[in-house]
TIDREN-63147 format. One record per atom (N, C-alpha, C): residue in three letters; x, y, z. Coordinates in steps of 0.02 Angstrom, whole numbers, plus 50000, padded with zeros to 5 digits. Example, Ala and Ser with C-alpha at 12.3 -4.5 7.8 and 13.67 -1.06 7.14 Angstrom:
REM residues 2
ALA506604971650390ALA506154977550390ALA506604983550390SER506424988850354SER506844994750357SER506455000250394
REM end
This chain:
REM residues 255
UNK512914973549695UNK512504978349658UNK512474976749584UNK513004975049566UNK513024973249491UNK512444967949469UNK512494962449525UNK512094955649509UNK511614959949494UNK511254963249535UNK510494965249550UNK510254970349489UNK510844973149451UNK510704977949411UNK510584971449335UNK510984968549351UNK510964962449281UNK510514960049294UNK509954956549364UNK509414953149356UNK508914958549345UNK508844964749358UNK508364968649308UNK508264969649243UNK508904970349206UNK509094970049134UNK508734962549105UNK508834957349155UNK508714952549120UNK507834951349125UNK507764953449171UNK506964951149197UNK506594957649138UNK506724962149146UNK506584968949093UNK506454965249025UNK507114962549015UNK506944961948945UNK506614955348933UNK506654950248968UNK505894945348975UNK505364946148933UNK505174949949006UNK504604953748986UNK504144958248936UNK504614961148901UNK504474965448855UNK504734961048771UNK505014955548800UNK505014952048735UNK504484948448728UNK503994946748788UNK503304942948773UNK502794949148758UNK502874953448689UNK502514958648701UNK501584956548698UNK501354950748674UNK500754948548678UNK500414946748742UNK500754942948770UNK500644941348832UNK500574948648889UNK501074954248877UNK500964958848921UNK500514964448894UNK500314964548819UNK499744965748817UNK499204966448836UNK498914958148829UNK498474954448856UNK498414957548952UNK499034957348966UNK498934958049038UNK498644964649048UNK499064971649003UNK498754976049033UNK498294978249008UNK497924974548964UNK497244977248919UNK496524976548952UNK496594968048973UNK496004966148985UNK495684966049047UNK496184970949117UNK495734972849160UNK495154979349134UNK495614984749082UNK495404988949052UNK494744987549011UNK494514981248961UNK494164979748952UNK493684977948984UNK493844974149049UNK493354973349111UNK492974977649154UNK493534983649155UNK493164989649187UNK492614992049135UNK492714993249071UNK492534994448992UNK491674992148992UNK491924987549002UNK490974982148997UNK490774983049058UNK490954982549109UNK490744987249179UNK490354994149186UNK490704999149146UNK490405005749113UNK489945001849092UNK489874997949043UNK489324997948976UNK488774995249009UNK488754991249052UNK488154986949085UNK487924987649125UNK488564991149199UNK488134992649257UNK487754999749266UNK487245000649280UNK486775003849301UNK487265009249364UNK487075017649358UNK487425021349439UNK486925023949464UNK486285020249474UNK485845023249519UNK485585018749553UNK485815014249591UNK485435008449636UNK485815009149681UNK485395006849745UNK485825004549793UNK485914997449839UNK486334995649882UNK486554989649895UNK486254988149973UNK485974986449984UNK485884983950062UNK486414978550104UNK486574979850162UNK486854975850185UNK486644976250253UNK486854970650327UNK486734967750380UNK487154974450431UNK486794976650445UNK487344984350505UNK487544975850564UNK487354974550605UNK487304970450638UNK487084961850656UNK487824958650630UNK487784952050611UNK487334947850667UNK487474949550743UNK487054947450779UNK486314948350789UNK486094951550753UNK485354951550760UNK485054949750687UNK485244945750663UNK484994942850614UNK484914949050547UNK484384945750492UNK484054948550457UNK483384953450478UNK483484957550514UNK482714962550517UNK482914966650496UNK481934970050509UNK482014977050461UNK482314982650477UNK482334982950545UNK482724989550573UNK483534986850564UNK483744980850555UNK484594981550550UNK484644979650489UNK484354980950430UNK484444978850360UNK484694987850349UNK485184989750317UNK485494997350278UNK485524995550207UNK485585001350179UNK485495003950126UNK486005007550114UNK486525008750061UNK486975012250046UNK486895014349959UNK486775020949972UNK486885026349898UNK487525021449866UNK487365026949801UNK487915023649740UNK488255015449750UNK487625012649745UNK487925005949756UNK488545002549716UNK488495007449632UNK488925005549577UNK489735006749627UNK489845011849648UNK490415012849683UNK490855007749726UNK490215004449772UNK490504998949800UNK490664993049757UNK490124990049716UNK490554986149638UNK491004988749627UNK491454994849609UNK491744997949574UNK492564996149634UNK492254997049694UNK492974993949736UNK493214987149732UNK492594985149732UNK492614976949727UNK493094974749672UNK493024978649616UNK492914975549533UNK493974977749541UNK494114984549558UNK494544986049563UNK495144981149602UNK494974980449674UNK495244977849690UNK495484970649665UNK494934967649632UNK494864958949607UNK495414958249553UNK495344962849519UNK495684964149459UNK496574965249461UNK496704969949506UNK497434969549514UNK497664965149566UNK497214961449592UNK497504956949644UNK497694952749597UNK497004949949574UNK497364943249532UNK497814943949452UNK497914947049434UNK498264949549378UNK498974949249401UNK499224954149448UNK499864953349492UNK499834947649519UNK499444944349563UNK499754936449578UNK500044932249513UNK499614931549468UNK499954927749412UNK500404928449374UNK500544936949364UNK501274938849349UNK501834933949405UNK501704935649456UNK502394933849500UNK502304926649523UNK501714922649490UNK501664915249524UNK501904911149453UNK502214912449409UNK502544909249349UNK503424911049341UNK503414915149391UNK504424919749365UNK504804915449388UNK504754912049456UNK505344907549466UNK505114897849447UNK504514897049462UNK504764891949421UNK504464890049347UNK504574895349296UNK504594895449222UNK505364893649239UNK505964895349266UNK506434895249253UNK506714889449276UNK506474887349310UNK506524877849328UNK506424873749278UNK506884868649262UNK506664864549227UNK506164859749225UNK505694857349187UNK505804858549098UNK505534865249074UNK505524868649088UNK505454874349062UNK505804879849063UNK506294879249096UNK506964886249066UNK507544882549072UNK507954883949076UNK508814885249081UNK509044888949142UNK508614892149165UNK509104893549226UNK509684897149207UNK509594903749177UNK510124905249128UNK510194911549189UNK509794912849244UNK510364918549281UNK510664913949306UNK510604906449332UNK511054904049373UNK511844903649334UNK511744900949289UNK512054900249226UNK512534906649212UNK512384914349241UNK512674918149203UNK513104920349288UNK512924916249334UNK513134918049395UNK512884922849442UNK512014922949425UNK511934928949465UNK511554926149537UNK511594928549597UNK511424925149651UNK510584926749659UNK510484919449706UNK509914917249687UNK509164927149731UNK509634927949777UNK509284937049808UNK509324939549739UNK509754939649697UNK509564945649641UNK509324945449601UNK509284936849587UNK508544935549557UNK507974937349574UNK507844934149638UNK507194938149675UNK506974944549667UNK507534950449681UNK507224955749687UNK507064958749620UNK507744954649555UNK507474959549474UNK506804956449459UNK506604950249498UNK505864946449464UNK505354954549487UNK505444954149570UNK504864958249599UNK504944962149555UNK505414970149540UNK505274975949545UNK505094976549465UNK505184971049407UNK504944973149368UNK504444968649365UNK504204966949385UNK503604963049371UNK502874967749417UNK503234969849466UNK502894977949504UNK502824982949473UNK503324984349450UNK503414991349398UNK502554990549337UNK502724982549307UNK502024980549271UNK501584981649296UNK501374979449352UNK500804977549383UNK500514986549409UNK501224990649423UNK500944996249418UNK500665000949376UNK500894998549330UNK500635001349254UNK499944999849249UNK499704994149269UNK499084992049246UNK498704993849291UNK498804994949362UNK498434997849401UNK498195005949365UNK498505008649359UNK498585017949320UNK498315017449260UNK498065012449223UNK497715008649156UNK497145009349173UNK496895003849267UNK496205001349269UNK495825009649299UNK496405013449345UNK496175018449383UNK495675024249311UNK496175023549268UNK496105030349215UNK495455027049179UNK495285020249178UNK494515016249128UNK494085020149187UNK494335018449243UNK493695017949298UNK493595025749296UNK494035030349281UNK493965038349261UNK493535040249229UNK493505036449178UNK493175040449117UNK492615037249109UNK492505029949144UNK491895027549132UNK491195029649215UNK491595032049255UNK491245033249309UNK491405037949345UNK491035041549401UNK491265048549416UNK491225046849497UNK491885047349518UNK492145045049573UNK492675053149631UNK492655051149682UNK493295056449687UNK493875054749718UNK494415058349711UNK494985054949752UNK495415051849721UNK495525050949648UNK495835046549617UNK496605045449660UNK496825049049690UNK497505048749719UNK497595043449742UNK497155044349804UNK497245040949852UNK496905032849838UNK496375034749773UNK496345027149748UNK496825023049733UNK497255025849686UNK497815024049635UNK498335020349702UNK498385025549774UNK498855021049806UNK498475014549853UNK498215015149860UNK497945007349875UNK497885001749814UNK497945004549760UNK498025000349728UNK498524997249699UNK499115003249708UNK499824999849709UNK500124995949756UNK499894998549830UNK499734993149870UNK499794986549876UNK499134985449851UNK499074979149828UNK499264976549788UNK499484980249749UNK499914976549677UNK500474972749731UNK500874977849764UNK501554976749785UNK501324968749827UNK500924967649847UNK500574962549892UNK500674955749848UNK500154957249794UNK500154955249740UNK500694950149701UNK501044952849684UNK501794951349649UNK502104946049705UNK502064949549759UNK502724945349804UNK502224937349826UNK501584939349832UNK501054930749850UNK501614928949788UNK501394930349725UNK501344925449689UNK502034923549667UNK502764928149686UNK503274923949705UNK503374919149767UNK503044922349799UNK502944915449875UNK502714909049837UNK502074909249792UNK501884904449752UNK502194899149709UNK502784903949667UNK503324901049612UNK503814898649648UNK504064900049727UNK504424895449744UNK504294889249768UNK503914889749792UNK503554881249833UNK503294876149788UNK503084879349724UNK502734873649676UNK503424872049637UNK503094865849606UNK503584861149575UNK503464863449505UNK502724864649456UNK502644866049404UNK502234871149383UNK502084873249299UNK501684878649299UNK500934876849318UNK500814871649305UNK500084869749335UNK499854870049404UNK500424866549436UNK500204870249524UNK499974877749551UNK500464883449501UNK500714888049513UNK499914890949511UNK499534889049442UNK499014891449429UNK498374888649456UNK498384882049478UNK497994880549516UNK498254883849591UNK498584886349623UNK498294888749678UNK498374895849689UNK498554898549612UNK498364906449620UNK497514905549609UNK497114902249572UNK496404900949571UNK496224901249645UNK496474896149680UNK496314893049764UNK496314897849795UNK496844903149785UNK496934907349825UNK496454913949806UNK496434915349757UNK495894921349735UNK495114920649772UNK494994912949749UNK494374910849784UNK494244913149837UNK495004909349909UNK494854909949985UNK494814917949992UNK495244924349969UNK495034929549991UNK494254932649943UNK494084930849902UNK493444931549863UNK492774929749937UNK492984924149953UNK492534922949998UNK492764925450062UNK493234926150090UNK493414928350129UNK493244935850155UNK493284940250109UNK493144948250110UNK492264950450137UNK491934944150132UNK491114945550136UNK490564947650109UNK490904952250040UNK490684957449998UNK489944954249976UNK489894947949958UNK489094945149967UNK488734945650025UNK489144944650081UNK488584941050149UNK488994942750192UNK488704946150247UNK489104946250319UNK489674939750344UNK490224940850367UNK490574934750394UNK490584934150461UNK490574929250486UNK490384926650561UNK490844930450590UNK490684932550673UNK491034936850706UNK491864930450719UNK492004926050701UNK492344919850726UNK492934922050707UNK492954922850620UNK493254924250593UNK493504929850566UNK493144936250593UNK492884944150553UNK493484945350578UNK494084945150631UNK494704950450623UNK495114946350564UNK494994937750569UNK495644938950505UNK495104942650430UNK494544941550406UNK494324945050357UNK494314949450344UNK494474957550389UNK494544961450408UNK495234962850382UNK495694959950389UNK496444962250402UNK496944959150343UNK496374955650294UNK496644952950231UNK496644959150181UNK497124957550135UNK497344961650116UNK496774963950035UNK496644959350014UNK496044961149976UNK495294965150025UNK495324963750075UNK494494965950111UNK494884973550119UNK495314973950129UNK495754980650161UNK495674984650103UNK495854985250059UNK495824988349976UNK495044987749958UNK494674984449962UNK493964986549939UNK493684986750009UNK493834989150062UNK493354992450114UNK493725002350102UNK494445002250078UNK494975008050074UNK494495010650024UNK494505008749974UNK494365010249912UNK493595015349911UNK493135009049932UNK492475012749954UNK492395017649990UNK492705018750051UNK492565025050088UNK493075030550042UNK493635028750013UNK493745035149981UNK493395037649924UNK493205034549880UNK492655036849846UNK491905035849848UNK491735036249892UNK490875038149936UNK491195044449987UNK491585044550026UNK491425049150093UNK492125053450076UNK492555052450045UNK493365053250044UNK493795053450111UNK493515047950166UNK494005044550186UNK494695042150173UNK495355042450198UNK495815040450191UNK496185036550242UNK496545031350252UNK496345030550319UNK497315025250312UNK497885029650303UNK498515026450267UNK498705021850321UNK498385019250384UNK498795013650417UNK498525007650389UNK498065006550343UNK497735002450313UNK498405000150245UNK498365005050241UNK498725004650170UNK499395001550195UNK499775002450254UNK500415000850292UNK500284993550305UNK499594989950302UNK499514985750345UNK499624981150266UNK499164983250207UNK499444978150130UNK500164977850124UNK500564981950112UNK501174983650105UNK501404978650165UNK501294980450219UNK501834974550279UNK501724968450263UNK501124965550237UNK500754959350209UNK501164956250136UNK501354961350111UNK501824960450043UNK502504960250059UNK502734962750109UNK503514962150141UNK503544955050178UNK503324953150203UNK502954947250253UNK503144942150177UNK502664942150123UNK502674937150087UNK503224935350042UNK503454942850011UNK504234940649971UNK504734941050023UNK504924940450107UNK505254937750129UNK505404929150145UNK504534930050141UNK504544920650165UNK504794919050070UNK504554920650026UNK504744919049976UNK505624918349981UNK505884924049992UNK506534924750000UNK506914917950029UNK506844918450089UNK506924913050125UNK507054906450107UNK506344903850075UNK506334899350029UNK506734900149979UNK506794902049930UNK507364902049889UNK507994901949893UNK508104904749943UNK508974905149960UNK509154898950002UNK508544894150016UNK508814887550062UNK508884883149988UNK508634883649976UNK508854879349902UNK509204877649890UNK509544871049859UNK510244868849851UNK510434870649776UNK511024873649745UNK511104874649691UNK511284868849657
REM end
């Protein structure tokens, strides 16, 4: 218990000694939502395909009110996904050499209590900034449900954080780390469909990813106020899933 209380202290104060950098982090989804307000239009709406098998016609082409809303899940979700991956895809190997010291190894703390002081404060962040983007998207748009927004979006934070320690253990440097938090933003970017219907081939894993899950959550709670929490069980198991394999990995490691 001790280790674990010292790798928070230490990861804590990290963090809060890069006060620019965590600035930056929790400002500029806020700004994004910001110019979002300023530019998008809340009276259009979005068409999409009811039925992938029958092509493009006119009777299976829909129409959905407040189209800004569904941007508004999209924009949400994009935002704390990738923000939290890159928090947690730099924590363990910044501390690999050439670039750290390795100073919990150094102070004797085991390599689990590293892991868990990286997650929970680097979560604790990532939750902050979620409650940042929720309160822009407040005041710049008129939505309902904020509750139940706010927890899908911690959600995914929690999702979030642990990819991108799955990430910091397997790569060798900071450049990998960031080239395939990019790679990876991409595959669920395209993955989710939010442009274009996805082939029935592939539609349960697109379906069951954890970004399509948070902006399909998101939308029905603020259009219909749907809630629908086995969804939300299903990001969260997806984030347990990932900082275990992370886990794993780290503790085979030779000291």
């Amino acid at each position: 218990m001790d280790d674990i209380i010292k790798a928070h202290k230490l990861e804590f104060n990290y963090l809060v000694s890069r006060k620019a950098n965590i600035a930056l982090i929790l400002l500029l989804p806020v700004l994004t939502i910001s110019m979002l307000g300023i530019s998008m239009p809340t009276d259009f709406s979005m068409g999409y395909i009811e039925d992938t098998d029958k092509g493009l016609t006119e009777d299976n082409v829909k129409f959905t009110e407040n189209g800004y809303l569904r941007i508004l899940a999209y924009m949400f979700s994009l935002l704390i996904l990738f923000s939290s991956i890159q928090m947690g895809s730099l924590r363990i190997v910044a501390e690999r050499a050439p670039y750290g010291t390795l100073d919990r190894e150094i102070l004797g703390l085991s390599r689990h209590s590293m892991l868990i002081g990286k997650f929970t404060a680097n979560f604790i962040f990532a939750g902050v900034q979620a409650i940042l983007i929720l309160i822009t998207g407040i005041l710049w748009f008129n939505f309902n449900n904020p509750a139940e927004v706010l927890s899908v979006l911690i959600a995914l934070a929690f999702f979030g954080v642990a990819y991108g320690l799955l990430i910091s253990v397997f790569v060798k440097t900071k450049d990998q780390a960031q080239q395939l938090v990019i790679i990876s933003i991409g595959l669920f970017l395209i993955l989710t469909g939010f442009s274009y219907p996805i082939v029935e081939d592939i539609k349960p894993l697109s379906e069951n990813l954890p970004m399509s899950i948070s902006i399909s959550e998101i939308e029905k709670i603020i259009v219909s106020g749907e809630y629908n929490p086995e969804d939300i069980i299903k990001i969260i198991i997806a984030g347990i899933l990932a900082l275990s394999a992370a886990a794993v990995k780290f503790s085979s490691e030779q000291n």
